[in-house]
BAPASE-263739 format. One line per 4 residues: number of its first residue (from 1); their letters; for each residue x, y, z of N, C-alpha, C. Coordinates in Angstrom, 3 decimals. Atoms other than C-alpha are relative to their C-alpha. Example, Ala and Ser with C-alpha at 12.3 -4.5 7.8 and 13.67 -1.06 7.14 Angstrom:
<pts>
1 = as = 0.890:-1.190:0.000:12.300:-4.500:7.800:0.900:1.200:0.000 ~ -0.820:-1.190:-0.060:13.670:-1.060:7.140:-0.770:1.090:0.730 $
</pts>
This chain:
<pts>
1 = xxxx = -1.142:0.701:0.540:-1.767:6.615:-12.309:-0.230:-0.200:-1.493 ~ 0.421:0.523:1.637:-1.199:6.434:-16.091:0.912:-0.828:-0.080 ~ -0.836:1.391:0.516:0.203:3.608:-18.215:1.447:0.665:0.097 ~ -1.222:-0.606:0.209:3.763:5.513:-18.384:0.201:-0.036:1.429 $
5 = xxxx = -0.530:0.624:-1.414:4.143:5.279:-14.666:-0.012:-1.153:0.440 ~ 0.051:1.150:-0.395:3.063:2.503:-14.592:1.380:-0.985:-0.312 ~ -1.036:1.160:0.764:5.516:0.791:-16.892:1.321:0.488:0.438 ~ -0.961:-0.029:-0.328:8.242:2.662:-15.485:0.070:-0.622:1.416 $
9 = xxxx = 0.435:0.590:-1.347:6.885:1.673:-11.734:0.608:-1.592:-0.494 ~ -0.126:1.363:0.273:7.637:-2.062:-13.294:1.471:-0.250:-0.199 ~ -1.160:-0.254:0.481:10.983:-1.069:-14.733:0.979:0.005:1.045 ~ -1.111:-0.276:-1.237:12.724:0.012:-11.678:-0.378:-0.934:1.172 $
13 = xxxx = 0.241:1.412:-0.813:10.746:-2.511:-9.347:0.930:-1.456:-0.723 ~ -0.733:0.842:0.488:12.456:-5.334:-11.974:1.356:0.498:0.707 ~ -1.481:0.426:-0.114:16.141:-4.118:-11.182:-0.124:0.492:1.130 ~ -0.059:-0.338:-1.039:15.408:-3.336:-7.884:0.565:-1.203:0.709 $
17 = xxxx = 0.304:1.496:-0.775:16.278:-5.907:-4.966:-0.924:-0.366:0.372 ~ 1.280:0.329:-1.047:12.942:-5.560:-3.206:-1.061:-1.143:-0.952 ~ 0.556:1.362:0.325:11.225:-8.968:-3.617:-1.514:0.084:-0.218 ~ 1.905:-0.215:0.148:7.538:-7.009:-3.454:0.330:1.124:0.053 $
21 = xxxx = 0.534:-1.618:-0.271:5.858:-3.358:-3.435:-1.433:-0.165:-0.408 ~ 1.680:-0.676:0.323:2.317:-2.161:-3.278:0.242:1.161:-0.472 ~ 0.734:-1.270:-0.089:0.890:1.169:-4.317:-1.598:0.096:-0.423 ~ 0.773:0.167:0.328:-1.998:2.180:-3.469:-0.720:2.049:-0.260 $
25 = xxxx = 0.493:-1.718:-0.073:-3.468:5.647:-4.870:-1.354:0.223:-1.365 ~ 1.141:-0.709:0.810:-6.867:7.601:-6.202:-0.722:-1.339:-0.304 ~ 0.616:1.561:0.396:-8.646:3.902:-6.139:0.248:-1.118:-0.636 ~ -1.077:0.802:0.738:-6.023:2.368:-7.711:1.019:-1.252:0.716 $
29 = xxxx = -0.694:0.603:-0.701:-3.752:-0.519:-6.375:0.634:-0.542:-0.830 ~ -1.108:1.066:0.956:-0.431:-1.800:-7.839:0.920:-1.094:1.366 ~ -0.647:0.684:-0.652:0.983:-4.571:-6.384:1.675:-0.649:-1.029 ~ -1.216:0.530:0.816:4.503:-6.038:-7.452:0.218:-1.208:0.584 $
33 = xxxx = -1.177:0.686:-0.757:6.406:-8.978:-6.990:0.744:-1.263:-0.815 ~ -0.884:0.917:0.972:9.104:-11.030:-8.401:0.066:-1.346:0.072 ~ 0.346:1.065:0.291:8.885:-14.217:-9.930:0.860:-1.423:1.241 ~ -0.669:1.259:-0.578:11.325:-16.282:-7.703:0.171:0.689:1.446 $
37 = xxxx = 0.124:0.036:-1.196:10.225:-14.713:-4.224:-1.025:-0.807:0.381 ~ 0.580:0.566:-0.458:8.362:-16.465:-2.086:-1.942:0.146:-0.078 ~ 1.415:-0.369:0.329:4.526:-16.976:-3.344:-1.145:0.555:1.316 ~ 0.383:-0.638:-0.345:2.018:-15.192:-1.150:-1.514:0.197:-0.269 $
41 = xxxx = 1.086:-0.720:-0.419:-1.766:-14.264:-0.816:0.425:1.545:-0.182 ~ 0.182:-1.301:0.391:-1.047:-11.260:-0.448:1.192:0.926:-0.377 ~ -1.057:-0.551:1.131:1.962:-10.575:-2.776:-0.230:-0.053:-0.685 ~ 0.019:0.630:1.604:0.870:-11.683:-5.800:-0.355:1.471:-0.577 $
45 = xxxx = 0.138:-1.061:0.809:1.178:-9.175:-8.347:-1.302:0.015:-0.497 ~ 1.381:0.371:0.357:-2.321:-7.850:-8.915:0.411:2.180:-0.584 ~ 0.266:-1.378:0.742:-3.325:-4.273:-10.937:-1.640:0.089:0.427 ~ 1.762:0.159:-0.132:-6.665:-3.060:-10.214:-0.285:1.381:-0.056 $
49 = xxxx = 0.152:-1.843:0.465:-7.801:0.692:-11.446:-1.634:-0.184:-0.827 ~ 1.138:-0.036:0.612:-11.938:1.447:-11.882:0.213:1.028:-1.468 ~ -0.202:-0.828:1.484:-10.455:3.873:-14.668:0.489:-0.833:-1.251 ~ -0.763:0.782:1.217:-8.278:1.253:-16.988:-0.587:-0.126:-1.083 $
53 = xxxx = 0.332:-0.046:1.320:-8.756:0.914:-20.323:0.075:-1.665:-0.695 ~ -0.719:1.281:0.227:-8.419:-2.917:-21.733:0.937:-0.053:-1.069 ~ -1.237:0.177:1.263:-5.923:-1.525:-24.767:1.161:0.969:1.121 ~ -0.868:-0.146:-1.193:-3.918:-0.345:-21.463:0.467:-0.581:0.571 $
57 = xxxx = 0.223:0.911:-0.643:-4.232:-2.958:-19.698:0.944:-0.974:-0.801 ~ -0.514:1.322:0.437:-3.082:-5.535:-22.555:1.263:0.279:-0.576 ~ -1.606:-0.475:0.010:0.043:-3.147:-23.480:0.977:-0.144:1.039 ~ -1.023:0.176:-1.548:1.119:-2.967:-19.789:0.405:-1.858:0.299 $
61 = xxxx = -0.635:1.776:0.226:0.777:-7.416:-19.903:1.028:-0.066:-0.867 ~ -0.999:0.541:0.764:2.670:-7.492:-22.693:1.377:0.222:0.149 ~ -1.332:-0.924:-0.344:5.769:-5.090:-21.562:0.529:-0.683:1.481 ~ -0.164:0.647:-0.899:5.351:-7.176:-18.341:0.493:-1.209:-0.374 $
65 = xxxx = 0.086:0.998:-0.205:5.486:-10.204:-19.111:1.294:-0.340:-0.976 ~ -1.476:0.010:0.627:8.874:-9.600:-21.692:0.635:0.183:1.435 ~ -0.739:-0.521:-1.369:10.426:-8.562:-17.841:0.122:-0.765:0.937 ~ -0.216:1.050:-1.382:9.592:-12.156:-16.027:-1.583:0.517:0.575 $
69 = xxxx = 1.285:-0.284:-0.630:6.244:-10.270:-14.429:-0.711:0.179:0.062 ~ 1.572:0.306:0.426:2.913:-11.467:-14.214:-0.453:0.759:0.242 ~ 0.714:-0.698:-0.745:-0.024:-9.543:-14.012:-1.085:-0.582:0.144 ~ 1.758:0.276:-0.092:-3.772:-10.488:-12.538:-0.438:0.743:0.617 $
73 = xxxx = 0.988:-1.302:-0.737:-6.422:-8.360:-11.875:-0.624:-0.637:1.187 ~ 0.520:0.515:-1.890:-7.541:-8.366:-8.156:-1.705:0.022:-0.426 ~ 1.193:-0.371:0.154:-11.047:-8.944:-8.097:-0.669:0.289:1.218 ~ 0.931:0.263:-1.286:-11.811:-9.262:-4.514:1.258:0.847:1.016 $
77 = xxxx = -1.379:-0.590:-0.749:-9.307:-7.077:-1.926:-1.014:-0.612:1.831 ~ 0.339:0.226:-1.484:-10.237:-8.713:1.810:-0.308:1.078:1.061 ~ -0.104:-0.979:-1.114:-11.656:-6.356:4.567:0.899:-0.193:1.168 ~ -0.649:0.615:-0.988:-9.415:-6.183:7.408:-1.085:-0.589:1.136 $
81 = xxxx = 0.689:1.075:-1.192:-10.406:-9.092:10.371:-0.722:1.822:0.964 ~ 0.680:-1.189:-0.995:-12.587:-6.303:12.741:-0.140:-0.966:1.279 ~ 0.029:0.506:-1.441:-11.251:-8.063:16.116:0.663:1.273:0.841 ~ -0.530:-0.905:-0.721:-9.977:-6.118:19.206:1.429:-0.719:-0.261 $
85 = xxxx = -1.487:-0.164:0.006:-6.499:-5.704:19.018:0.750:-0.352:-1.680 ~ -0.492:0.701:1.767:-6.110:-5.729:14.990:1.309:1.137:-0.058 ~ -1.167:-0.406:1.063:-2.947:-4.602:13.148:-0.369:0.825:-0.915 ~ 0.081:-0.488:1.024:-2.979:-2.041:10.855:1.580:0.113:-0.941 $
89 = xxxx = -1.398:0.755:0.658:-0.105:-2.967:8.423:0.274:0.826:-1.189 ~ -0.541:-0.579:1.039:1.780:-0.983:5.920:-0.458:-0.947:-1.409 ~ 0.397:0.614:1.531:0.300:-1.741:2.230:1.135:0.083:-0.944 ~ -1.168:-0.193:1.060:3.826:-0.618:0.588:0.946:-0.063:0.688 $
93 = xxxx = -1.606:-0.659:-1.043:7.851:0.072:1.522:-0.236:1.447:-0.297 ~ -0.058:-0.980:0.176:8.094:3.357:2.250:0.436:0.966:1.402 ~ -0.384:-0.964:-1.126:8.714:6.237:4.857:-1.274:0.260:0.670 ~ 0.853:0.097:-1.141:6.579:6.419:7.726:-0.442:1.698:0.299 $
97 = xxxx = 0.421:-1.128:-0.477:4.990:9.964:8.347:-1.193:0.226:1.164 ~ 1.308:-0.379:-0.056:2.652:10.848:10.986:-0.683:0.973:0.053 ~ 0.699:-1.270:0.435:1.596:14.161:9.943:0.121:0.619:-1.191 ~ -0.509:-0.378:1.677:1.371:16.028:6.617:0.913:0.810:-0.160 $
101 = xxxx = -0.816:-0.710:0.419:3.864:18.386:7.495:0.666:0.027:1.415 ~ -0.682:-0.205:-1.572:6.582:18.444:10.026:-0.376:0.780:1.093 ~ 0.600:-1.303:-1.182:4.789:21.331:11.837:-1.254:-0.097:0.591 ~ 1.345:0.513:-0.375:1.620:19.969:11.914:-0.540:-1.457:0.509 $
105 = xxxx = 0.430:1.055:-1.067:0.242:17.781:14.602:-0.328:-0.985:-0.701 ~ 0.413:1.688:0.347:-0.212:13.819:14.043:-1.103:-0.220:-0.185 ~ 1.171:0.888:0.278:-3.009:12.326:12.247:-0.981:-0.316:1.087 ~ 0.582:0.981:-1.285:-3.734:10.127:15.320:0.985:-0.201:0.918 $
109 = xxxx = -0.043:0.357:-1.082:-2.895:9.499:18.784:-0.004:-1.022:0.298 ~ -0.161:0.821:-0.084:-2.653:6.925:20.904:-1.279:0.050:1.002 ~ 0.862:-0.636:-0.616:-6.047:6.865:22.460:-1.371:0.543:-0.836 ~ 0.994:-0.960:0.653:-8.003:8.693:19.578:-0.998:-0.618:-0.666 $
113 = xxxx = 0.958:0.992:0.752:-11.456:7.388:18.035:0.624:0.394:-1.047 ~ -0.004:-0.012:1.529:-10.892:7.094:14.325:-1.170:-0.277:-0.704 ~ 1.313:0.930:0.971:-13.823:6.861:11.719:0.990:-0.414:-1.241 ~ -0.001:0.903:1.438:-13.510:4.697:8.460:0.438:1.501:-0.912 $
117 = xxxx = -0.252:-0.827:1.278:-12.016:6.871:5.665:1.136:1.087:1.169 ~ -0.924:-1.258:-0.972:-10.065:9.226:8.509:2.072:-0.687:-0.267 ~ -1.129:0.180:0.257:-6.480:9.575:7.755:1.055:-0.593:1.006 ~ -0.877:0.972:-0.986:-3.734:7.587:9.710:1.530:0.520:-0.189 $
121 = xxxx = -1.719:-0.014:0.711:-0.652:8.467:8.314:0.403:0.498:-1.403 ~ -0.647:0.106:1.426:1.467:8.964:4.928:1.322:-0.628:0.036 ~ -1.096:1.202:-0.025:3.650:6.127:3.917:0.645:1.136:-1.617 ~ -1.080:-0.200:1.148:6.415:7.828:1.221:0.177:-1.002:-0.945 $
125 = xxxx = -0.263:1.609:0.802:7.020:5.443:-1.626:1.106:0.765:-1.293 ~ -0.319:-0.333:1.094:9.264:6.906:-4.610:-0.066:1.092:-0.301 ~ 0.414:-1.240:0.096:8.935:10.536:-3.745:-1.941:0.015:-0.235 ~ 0.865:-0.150:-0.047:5.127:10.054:-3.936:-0.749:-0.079:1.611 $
129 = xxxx = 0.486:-0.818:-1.637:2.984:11.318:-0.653:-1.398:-1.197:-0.217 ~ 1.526:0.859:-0.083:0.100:8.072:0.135:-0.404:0.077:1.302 ~ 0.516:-0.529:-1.326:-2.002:8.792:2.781:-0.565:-1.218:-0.083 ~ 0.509:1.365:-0.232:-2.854:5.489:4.603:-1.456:0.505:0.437 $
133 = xxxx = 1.321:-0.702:-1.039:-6.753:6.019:5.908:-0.463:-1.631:0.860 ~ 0.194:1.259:-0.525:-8.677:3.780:8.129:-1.444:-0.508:-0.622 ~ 0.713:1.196:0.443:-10.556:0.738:6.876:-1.807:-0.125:0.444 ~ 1.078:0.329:-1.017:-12.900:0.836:9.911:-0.151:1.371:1.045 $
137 = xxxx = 0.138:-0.916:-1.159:-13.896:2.934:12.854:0.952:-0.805:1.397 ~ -1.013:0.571:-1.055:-11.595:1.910:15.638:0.850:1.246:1.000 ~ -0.575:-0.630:-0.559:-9.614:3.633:18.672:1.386:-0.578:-0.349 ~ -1.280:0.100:0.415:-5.549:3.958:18.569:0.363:-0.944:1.103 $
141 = xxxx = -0.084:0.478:-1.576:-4.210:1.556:21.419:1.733:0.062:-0.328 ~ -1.317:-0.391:-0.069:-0.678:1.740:19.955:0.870:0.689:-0.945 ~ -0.562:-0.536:1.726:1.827:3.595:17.331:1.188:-0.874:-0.097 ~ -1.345:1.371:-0.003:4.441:0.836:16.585:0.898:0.950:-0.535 $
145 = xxxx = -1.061:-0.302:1.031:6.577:3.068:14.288:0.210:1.534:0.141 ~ -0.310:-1.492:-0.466:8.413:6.585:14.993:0.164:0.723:-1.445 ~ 0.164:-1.038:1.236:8.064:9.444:12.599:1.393:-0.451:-0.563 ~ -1.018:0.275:0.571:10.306:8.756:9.803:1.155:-0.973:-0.111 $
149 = xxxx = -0.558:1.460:0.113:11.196:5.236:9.972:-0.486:-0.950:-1.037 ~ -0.021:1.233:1.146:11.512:2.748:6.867:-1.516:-0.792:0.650 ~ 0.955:1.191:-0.508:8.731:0.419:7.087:-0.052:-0.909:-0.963 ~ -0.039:1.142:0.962:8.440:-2.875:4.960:-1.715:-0.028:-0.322 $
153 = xxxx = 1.184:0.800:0.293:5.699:-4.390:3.253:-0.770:-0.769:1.028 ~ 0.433:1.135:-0.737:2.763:-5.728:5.443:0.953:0.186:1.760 ~ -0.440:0.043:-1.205:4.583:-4.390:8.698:-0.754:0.607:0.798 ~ 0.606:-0.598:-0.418:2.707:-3.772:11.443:0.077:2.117:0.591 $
157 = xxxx = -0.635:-1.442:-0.505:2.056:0.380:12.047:-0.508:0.358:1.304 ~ 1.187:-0.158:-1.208:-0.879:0.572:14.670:-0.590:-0.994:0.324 ~ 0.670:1.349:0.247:-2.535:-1.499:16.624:-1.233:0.364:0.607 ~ 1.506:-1.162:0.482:-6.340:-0.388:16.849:-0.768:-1.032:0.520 $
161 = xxx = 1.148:1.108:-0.743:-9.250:-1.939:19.097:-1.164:0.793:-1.069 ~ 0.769:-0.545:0.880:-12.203:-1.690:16.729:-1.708:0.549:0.592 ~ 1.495:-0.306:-0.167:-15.850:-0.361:17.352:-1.146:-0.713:-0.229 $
</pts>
């Protein structure tokens, strides 16, 4: 992600309606969210990129913060809870995929071990392709969401007994 997506990513999130958005890509995580939705844990507008620059960084605050929207850097991102029967939850809005190409078989099953880093899905966001992976090692126990269905922020997609 460079600063120029970024600031347009901010641009069209401002006149958007949607009250939040994540993205998360290449070790990067943008979070959004507008000043007079409902505060949040885990809405709060946070930026967090091991590449950034801090004369990047304090251009993108400043262009923000003329627009109403804060930024703080995440310092800490929570592992997900590792109980049986966890949630795996959409990190953005976007389109629900579960395979990389209509022709080619699903990620995961319902049933299937998963290791940590193994792919799960691709959530659509803005014409960009994010491949959700998993957190943990865990089996599939359910798929909540049918190929090519909207999904919200934080909605559950799978629900995954862990290892």
């Amino acid at each position: 992600m460079n600063e120029n997506f970024i600031i347009e990513l901010m641009k069209t999130f401002d006149k958007s309606s949607i009250a939040s958005f994540e993205l998360s890509q290449n070790g990067a995580t943008i979070s959004l969210k507008k000043a007079n939705a409902p505060q949040t844990a885990a809405n709060s507008f946070a930026a967090q990129s091991q590449s950034a620059n801090n004369t990047g960084s304090s251009q993108i605050a400043e262009q923000s913060s003329a627009s109403g929207v804060q930024i703080q850097p995440v310092t800490d991102i929570p592992a997900e809870k590792k109980d049986v029967g966890v949630a795996i939850k959409s990190p953005i809005v976007g389109t629900f995929y579960r395979s990389p190409s209509p022709d080619a078989p699903p990620y995961v099953d319902v049933g299937k071990t998963v290791k940590k880093g193994q792919p799960l899905c691709i959530l659509e966001a803005m014409k960009m392709m994010n491949t959700l992976e998993a957190e943990f090692d865990c089996v599939v126990e359910k798929v909540l969401v049918s190929n090519g269905d909207l999904v919200e922020f934080d909605q559950p997609l799978f629900m995954v007994r862990t290892l």
